[in-house]
N, C-alpha and C positions, 0 to 999 in steps of 0.2 A: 634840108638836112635836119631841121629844127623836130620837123614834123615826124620824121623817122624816128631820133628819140623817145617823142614824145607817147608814140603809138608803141612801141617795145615794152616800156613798164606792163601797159595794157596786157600786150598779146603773153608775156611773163607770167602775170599774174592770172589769167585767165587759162595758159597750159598747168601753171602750179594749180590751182584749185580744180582742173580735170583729173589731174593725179593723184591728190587727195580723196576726191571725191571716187576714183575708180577703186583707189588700195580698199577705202571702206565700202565700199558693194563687195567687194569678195571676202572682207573681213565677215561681212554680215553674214553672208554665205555659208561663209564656215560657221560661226557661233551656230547657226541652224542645225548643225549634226550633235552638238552639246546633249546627251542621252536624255541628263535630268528633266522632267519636266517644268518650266518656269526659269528654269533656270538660263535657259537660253536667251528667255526676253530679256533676260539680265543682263548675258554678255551682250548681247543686240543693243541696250542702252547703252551701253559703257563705250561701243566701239563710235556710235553716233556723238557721244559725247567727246571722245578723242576725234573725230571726224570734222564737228565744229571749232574744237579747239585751234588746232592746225590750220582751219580753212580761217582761222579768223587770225592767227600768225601772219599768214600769206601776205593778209592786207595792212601788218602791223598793228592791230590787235592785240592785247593781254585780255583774257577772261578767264572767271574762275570754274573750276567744274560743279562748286553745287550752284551757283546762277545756273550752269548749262543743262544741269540734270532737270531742272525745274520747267526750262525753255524747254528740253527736249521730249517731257510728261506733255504739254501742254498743246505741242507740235503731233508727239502721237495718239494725242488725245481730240484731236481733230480728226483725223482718219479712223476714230472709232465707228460711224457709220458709212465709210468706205470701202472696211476692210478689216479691221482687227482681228475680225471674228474668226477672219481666215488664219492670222496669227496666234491667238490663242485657242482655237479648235485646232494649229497643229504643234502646237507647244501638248495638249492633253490628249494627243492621237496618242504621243512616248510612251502611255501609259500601258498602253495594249504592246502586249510581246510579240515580238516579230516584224510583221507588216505595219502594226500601227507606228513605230520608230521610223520606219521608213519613209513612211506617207507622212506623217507628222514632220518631218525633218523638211520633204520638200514642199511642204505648205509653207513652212517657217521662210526658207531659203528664199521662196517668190515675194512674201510679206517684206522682211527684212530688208531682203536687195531694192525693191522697191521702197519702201519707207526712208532706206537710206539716200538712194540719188535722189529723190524727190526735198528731201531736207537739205542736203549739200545744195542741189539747185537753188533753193529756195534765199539761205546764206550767201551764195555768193551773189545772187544778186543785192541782196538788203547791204551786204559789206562794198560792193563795187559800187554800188551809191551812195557811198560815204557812210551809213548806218555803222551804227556799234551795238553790241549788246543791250546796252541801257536803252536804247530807244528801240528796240524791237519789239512788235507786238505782232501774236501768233494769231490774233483774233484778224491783224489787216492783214497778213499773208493767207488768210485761209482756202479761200478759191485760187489761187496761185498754188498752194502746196497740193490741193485735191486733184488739179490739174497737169503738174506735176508727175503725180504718185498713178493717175491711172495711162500717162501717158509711158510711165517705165513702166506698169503692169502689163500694157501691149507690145515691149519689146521681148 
């Protein structure tokens, strides 16, 4: 019986941080439809930063959001030769009326969605082995996060 308790926190914490991590892919999602240009990657930060916030609650955790906004430049700044480019070529499609809003939007939506589970994955692993904020370093997750990110880019 010991053993049953003991694996529930687990399975808990590991459904909470699915949840987490699925509300913000679709958050992301939608920031992608944001008309303005640039302005999207904004909501895009913002939702990634509520995204770690929460996921790092889950494991009892407090962190603040400018540490988090710094973490999460430095996370998406790893996947700048992965992929950004697809993110800011559709952040600057908005600009062209019409179709380019369009195409621009669902560039974003695939960057975004991806960027996002790719980071949540990446969290809950650093948090579920005991990591906190202060000892995370984006430079040791970096093949884990690139791995990650093109393995939701093929979903």
């Amino acid at each position: 019986m010991t053993t049953a308790t003991t694996e529930k926190p687990e399975v808990d914490l590991h459904a909470k941080s699915a949840r987490v991590i699925a509300s913000a892919v679709k958050w992301s999602a939608a920031a992608a439809v944001v008309p303005v240009p640039y302005v999207d990657l904004l909501a895009l930060g913002s939702v990634q930063v509520k995204m770690v916030r929460d996921l790092a609650r889950v494991y009892g955790l407090d962190v603040g959001d400018e540490t988090l906004q710094g973490v999460i430049s430095a996370l998406l700044g790893t996947l700048v030769p992965a992929s950004i480019s697809t993110g800011l070529l559709g952040s600057s499609l908005k600009v062209i009326p019409g179709g380019g809003s369009l195409i621009g939007s669902l560039g974003m939506a695939a960057f975004g969605s991806a960027s996002t589970f790719a980071i949540g994955k990446i969290f809950v692993m650093h948090f579920a082995g005991g990591g906190t904020l202060s000892n995370f370093s984006a430079e040791a997750v970096e093949d884990d996060l690139k791995k990650e990110f093109a393995a939701a880019k093929a979903k």
